[in-house]
C-alpha positions in Angstrom: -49.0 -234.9 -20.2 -45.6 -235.5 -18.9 -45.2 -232.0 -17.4 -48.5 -232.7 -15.8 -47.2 -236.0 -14.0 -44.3 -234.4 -13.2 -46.1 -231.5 -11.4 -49.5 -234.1 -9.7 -45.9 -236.2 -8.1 -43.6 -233.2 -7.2 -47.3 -232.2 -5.7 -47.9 -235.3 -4.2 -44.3 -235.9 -2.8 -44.6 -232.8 -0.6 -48.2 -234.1 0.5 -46.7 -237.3 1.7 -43.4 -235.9 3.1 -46.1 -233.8 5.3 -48.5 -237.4 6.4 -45.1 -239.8 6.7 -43.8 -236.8 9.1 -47.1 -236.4 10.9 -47.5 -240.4 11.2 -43.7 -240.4 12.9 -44.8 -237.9 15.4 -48.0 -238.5 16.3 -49.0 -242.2 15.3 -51.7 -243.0 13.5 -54.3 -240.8 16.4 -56.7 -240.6 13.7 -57.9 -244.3 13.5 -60.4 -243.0 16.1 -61.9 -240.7 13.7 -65.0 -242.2 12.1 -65.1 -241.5 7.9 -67.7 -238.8 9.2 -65.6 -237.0 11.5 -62.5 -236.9 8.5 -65.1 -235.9 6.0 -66.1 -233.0 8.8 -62.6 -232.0 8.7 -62.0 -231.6 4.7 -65.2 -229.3 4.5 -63.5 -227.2 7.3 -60.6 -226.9 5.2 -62.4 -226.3 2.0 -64.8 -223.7 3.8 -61.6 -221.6 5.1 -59.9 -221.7 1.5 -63.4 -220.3 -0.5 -63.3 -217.9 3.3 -60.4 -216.9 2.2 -60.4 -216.6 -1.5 -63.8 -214.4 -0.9 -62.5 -212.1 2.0 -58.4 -212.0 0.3 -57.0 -211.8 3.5 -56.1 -214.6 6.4 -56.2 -214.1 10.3 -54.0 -217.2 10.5 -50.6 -216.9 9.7 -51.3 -219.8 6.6 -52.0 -219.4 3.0 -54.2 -221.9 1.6 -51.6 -224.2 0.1 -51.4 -226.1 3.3 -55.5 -226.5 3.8 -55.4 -228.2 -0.3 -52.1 -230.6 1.3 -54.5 -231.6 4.4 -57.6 -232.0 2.1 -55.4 -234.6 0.1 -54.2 -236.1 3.2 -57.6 -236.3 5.1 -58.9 -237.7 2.0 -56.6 -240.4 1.9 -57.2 -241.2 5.7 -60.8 -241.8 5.0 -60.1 -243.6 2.1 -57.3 -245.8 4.6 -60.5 -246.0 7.1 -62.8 -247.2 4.6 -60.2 -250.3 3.1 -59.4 -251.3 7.2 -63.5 -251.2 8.3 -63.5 -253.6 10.7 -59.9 -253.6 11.8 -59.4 -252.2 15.1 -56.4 -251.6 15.4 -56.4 -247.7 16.6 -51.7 -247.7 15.9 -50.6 -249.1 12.3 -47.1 -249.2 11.9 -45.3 -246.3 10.1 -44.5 -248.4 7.2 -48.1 -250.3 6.9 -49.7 -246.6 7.1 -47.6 -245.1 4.5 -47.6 -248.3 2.1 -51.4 -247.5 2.2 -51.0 -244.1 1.3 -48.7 -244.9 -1.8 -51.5 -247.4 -2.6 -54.1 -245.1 -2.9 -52.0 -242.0 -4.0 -51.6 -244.4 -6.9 -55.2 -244.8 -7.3 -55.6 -241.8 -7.2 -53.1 -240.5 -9.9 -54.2 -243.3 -12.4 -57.9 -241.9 -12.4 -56.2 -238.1 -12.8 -54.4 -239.9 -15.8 -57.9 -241.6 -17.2 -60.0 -238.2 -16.8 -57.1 -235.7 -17.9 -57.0 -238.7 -21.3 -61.0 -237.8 -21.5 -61.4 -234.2 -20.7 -58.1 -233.1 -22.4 -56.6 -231.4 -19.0 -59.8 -228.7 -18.8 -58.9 -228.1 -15.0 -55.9 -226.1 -16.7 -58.2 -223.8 -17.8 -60.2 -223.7 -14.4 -59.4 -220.8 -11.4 -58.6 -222.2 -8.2 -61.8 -220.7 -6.9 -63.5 -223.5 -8.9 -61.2 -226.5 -8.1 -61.8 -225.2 -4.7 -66.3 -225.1 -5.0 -66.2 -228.1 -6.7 -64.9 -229.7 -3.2 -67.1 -228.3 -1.5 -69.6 -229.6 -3.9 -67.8 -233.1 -3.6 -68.0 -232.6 0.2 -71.4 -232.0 0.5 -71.9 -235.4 -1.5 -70.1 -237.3 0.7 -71.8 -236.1 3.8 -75.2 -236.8 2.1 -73.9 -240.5 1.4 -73.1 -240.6 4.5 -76.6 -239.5 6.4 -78.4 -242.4 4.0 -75.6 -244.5 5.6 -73.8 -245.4 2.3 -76.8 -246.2 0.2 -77.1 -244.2 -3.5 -79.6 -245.2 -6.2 -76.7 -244.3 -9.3 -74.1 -242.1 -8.0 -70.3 -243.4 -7.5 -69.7 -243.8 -3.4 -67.8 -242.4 -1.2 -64.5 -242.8 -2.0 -64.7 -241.6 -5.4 -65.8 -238.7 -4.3 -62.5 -238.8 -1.9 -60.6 -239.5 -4.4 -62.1 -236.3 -7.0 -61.0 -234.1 -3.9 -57.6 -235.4 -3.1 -56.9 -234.6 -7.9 -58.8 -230.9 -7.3 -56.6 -230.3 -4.4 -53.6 -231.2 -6.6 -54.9 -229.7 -9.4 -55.1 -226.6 -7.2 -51.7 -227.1 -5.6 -49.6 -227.1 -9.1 -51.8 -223.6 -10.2 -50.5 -222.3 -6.9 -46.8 -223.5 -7.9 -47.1 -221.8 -11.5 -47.9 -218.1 -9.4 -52.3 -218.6 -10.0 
């Protein structure tokens, strides 16, 4: 498991080197974005990685690794967006807004921990094509969630959902660092 945690936080680390830099030069513009519009935005990424994997070739001069980094970081705006409903402020401080991300980050790497203790570490065994359906599948949730305006019967809400997508996305992101 260590070599695991040391690949989700070298993983990680890059992610939020990517968001703190972002947040420096460009504030924190997306506190306009409603949950929706963020969710909108991480089935566009997700839909141009499975474009890509399915055609092999990109138009855009951009692999894939940097659509999994923005799916972790839009996930962890939504999830940011969910915990400040209600607060209006549309500029958070540097700081506050990467304090959050830690926060959840955290969250996020302690449930990795909890599911890779119960399924004994099956994504390894998973191709990135998969990692990469099964947010689209985690997507599709969310936006469903979403239409019945947050209300399930028995599934989990919508930030565990967000927070499946931002481990797949690191799950994917360390397969792309071993050569997958």
């Amino acid at each position: 498991m260590r070599n695991t945690l040391q690949q989700y936080d070298e993983a990680l680390a890059k992610c939020k080197d990517i968001f703190s830099k972002k947040t420096t030069d460009y504030g924190t513009a997306w506190r306009i974005l409603r949950t929706s519009s963020l969710t909108d935005q991480i089935f566009i990424k997700a839909n141009r990685i499975r474009t890509i994997q399915e055609n092999g070739l990109s138009k855009v001069d951009e692999g894939i690794e940097p659509e999994f980094i923005g799916i972790i970081n839009y996930c962890i705006m939504a999830i940011i967006q969910l915990e400040l409903d209600g607060d209006d402020r549309m500029e958070l401080e540097t700081e506050e807004t990467v304090n959050y991300y830690r926060k959840f980050a955290q969250a996020a790497r302690t449930l990795m921990e909890d599911k890779n203790h119960d399924y004994g570490e099956a994504w390894r065994d998973m191709r990135i094509s998969s990692l990469t359906d099964l947010i689209l599948m985690k997507v599709l949730r969310v936006k469903q969630i979403e239409d019945n305006k947050g209300k399930t019967l028995i599934s989990e809400g919508i930030d565990a959902n967000y927070y499946d997508m931002i481990n797949y996305a690191l799950f994917a992101l360390i397969k792309i660092s071993e050569g997958e």
